[in-house]
N, C-alpha and C positions, 0 to 999 in steps of 0.2 A: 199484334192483333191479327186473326186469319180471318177475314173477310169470306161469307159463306159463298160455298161455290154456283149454288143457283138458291135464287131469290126470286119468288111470286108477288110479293106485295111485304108490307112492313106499318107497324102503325108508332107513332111517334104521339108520347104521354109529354106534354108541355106547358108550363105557364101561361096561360091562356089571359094573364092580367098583365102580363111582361109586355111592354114595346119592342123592346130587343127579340126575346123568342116569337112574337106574333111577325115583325119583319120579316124573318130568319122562316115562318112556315112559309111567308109569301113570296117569297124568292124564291123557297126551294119549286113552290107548286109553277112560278113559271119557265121554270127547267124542263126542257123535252125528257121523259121520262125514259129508264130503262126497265123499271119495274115500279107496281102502283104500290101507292103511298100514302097514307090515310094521318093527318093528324087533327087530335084529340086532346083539348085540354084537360090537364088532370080533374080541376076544378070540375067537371061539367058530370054530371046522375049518371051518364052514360057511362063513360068510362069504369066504372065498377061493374060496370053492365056486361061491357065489350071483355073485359080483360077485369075480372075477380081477383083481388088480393090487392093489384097494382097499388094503391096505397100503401102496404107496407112495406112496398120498397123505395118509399119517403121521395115519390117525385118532384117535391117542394125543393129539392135540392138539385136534382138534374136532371135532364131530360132523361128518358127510358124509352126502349126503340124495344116492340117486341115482333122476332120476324114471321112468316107464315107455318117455320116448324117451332115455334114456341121458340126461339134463343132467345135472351134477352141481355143488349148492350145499354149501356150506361154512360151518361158524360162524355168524355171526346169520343168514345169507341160509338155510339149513338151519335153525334155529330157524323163522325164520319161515314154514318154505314150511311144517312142521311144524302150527303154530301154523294156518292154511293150510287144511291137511286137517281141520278142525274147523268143522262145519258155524257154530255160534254165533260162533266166534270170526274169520271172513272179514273183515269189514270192521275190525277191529281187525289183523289180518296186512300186509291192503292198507297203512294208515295207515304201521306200520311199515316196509314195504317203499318206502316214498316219500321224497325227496331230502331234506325237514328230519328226518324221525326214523330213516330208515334208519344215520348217523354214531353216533344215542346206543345205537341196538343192536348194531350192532358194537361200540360203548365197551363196554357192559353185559356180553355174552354175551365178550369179552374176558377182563375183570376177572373174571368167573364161572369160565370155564374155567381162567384160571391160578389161582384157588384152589378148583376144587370139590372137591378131594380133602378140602381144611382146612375147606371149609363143610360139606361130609359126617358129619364127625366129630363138629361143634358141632350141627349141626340134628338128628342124629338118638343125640346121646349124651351131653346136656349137658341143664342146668335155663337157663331164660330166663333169667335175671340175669346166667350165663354167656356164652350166645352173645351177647347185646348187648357186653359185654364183648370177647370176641374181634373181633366186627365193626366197633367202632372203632377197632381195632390195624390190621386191615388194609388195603392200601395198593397202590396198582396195581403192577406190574412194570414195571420199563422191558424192553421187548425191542425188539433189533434191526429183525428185519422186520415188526413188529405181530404176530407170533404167537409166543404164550411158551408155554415146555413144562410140562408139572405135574409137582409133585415129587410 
């Protein structure tokens, strides 16, 4: 993945019903910023508003990062560009944006996405004993194209 060489802002298309994604905006928003960062749940009238079409690139499935010259990254490469706009966390983004770790976040941000509705539930509605519990139950999906839809 090349990481765009200068970045003004970035708006990140989200699950806005997700526990795991609404965390995940609220941690990134109290990161010291490198560049502004606007997110936007899919769900919400706006976002058709903001960014026209972005539905048909089935955000129900993974996040969608589009940057201020219109690129658009998807799934871990949108994590990471994410990850990215985070002044501390740059050289840790770069690392994962790189040919050996870029395959394990795509694996990672995968296996998240097809289950962050069921890790939602456990993380924030369960006692520790429990969710260790559920999270060795869980087991990747096989999908067709590498991208599996969330139940």
């Amino acid at each position: 993945m090349k990481l765009p060489n200068v970045i003004k802002r970035i708006e990140v298309y989200y699950d806005g019903r997700c526990g795991m994604c609404c965390s995940f905006h609220e941690w990134i928003n109290r990161q010291p910023r490198a560049y502004s960062i606007e997110f936007i749940p899919y769900q919400a009238a706006r976002a058709e508003q903001i960014f026209p079409g972005v539905g048909r690139l089935d955000p129900a499935r993974e996040m969608i990062v589009r940057t201020d010259e219109n690129e658009i990254f998807r799934g871990a490469e949108a994590w990471i560009l994410c990850l990215y706009s985070c002044s501390n966390h740059q050289t840790a983004a770069q690392r994962l944006a790189g040919p050996t770790l870029l395959p394990i976040a795509i694996h990672s941000c995968r296996l998240l996405a097809a289950n962050r509705h069921a890790l939602s539930k456990i993380f924030f509605r369960k006692k520790d004993r429990e969710v260790q519990e559920q999270l060795h139950q869980m087991q990747l999906p096989e999908c067709e194209d590498g991208y599996c839809v969330t139940q």
